[in-house]
C-alpha positions as CSV (number, residue, x, y, z in Angstrom):
1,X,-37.9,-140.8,-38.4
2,X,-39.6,-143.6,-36.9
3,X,-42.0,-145.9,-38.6
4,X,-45.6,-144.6,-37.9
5,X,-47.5,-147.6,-35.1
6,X,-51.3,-149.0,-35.2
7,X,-52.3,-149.2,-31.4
8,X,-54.8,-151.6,-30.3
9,X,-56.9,-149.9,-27.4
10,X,-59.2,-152.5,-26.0
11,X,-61.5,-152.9,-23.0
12,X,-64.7,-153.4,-21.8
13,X,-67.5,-150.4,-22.8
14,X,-67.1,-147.9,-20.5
15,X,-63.1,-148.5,-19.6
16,X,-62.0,-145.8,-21.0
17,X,-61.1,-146.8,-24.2
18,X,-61.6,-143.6,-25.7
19,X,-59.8,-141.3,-23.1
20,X,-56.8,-143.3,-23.1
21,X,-56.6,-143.0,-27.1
22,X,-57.2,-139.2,-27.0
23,X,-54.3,-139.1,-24.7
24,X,-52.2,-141.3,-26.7
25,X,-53.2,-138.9,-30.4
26,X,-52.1,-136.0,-27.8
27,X,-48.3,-137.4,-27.8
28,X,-47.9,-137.4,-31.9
29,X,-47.3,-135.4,-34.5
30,X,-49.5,-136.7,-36.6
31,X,-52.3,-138.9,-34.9
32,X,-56.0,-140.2,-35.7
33,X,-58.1,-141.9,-33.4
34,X,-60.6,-144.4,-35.3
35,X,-63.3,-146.1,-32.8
36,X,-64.5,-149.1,-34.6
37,X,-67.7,-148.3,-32.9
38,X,-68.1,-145.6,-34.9
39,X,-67.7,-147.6,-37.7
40,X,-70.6,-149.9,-36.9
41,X,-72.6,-147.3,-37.0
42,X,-72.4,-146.5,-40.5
43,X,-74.9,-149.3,-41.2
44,X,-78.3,-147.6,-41.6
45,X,-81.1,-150.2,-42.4
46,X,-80.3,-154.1,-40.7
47,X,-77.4,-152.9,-38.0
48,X,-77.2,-156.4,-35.8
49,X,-77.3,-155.1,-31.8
50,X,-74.6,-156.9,-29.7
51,X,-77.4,-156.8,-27.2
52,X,-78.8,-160.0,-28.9
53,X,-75.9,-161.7,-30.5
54,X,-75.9,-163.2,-33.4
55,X,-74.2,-164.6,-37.2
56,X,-75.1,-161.5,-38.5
57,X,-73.5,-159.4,-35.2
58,X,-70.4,-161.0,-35.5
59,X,-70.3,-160.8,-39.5
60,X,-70.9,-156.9,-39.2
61,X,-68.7,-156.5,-36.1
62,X,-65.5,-158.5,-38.2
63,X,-66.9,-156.2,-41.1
64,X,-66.2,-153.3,-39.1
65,X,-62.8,-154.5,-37.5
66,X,-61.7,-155.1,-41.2
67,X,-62.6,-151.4,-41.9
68,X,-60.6,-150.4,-39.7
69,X,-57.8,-152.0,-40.5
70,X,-57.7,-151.0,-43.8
71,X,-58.5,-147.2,-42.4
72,X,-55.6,-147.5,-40.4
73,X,-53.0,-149.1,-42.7
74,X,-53.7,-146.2,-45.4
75,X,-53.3,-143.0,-42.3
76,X,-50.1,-145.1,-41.2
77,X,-48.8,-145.4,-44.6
78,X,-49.2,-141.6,-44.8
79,X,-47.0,-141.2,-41.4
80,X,-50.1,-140.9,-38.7
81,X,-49.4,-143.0,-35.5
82,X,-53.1,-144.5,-35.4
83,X,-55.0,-145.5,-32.1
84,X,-58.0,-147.9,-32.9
85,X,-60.3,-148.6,-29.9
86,X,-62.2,-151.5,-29.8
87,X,-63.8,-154.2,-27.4
């Protein structure tokens, strides 16, 4: 059996990101789709808008990225293919 993979789906909001990972989940087995957006919005009191960028943005945005990293390391390690959409 072939080593589970971590996709990268990236693209500008609105591309589509999320349709082509859906599609992707559709052609495993075993399959999760994590959207780092999602992620972000965990953060309940002091979430940092992209809108108006700034050191905290990017801190909570690479905190995110990390999350999902981690997210999907553990689902591949437990023989999910994993599709992780970000910008």
């Amino acid at each position: 059996m072939a080593r589970p993979a971590i996709w990268l789906i990236s693209g500008a909001p609105g591309a589509g990101k999320s349709t082509v990972s859906d599609a992707l989940c559709r052609r495993f087995r075993l399959a999760v789709h994590i959207p780092v957006d999602d992620i972000r919005d965990w953060v309940r009191s002091g979430f940092a808008s992209p809108v108006e960028w700034t050191n905290e943005t990017g801190r909570q945005f690479a905190l995110a990225r990390r999350g999902a990293a981690r997210i999907a390391t553990d689902y591949a390690d437990a023989g999910f293919d994993v599709m992780v959409d970000d910008v």
